[in-house]
C-alpha positions as CSV (number, residue, x, y, z in Angstrom):
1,X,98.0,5.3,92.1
2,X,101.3,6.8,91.7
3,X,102.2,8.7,88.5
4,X,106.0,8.4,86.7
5,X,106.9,11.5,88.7
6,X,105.7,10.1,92.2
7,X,107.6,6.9,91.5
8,X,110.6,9.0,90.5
9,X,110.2,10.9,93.7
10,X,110.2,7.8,95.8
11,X,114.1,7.7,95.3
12,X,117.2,9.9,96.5
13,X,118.1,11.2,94.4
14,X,114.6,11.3,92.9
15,X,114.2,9.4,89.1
16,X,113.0,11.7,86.6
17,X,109.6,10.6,84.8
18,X,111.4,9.5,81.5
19,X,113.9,6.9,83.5
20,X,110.4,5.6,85.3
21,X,108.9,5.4,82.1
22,X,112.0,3.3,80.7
23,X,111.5,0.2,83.4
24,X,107.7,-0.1,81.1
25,X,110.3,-1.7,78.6
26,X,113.0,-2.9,80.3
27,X,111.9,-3.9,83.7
28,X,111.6,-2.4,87.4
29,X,115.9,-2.5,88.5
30,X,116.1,-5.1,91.0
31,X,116.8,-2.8,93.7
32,X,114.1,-0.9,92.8
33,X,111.3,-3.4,93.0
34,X,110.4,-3.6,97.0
35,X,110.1,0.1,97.1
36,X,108.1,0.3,94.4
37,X,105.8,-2.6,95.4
38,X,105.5,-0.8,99.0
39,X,105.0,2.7,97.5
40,X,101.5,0.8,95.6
41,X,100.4,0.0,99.2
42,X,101.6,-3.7,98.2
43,X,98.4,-3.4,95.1
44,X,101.7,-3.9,92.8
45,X,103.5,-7.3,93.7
46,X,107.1,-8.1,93.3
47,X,105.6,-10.8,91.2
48,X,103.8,-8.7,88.7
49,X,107.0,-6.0,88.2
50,X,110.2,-8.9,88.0
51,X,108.4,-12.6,87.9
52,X,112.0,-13.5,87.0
53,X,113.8,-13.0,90.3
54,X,110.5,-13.4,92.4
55,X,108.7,-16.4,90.8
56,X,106.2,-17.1,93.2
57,X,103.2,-15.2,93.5
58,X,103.5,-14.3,97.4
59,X,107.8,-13.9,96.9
60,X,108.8,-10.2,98.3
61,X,105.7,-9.2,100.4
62,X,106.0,-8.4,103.7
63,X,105.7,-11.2,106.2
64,X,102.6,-11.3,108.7
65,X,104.5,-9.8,111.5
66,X,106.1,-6.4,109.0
67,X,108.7,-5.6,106.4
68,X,109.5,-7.3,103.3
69,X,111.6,-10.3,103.4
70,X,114.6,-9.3,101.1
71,X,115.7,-13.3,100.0
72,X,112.6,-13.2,98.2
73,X,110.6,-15.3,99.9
74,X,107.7,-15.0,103.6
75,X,109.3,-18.5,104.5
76,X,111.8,-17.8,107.6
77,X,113.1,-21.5,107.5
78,X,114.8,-20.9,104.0
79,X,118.3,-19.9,104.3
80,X,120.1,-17.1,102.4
81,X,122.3,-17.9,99.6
């Protein structure tokens, strides 16, 4: 599994370990969650890292046919906000 540094380096500019180690307290950034969750090999869910903004267990992971659904959500019939 990824260290602080390797999550850091994930990101251009890269994060330095102390800023990674900051989302332990207050949370993964929003925009910062998918890439995260990817980086894992999906082991880390959107779920797990912000339950708030994806409040269903299967929200943010990649649909069957590839990438990650962004609305937060594997259900195509739901319509953006």
């Amino acid at each position: 599994m990824l260290g602080l540094s390797g999550i850091g380096n994930l990101f251009a500019p890269p994060l330095s370990p102390q800023a990674v180690y900051k989302w332990l307290s207050a949370g993964v950034p929003a925009g910062r969650v998918l890439a995260v969750c990817e980086a894992t090999g999906w082991q880390v869910t959107p779920h797990v890292l912000r339950p708030d903004i994806y409040p269903n267990p299967s929200d943010g992971l990649p649909a069957s046919g590839g990438g990650a659904n962004l609305h937060g959500t594997n259900n195509p019939d739901r319509e953006a906000a």
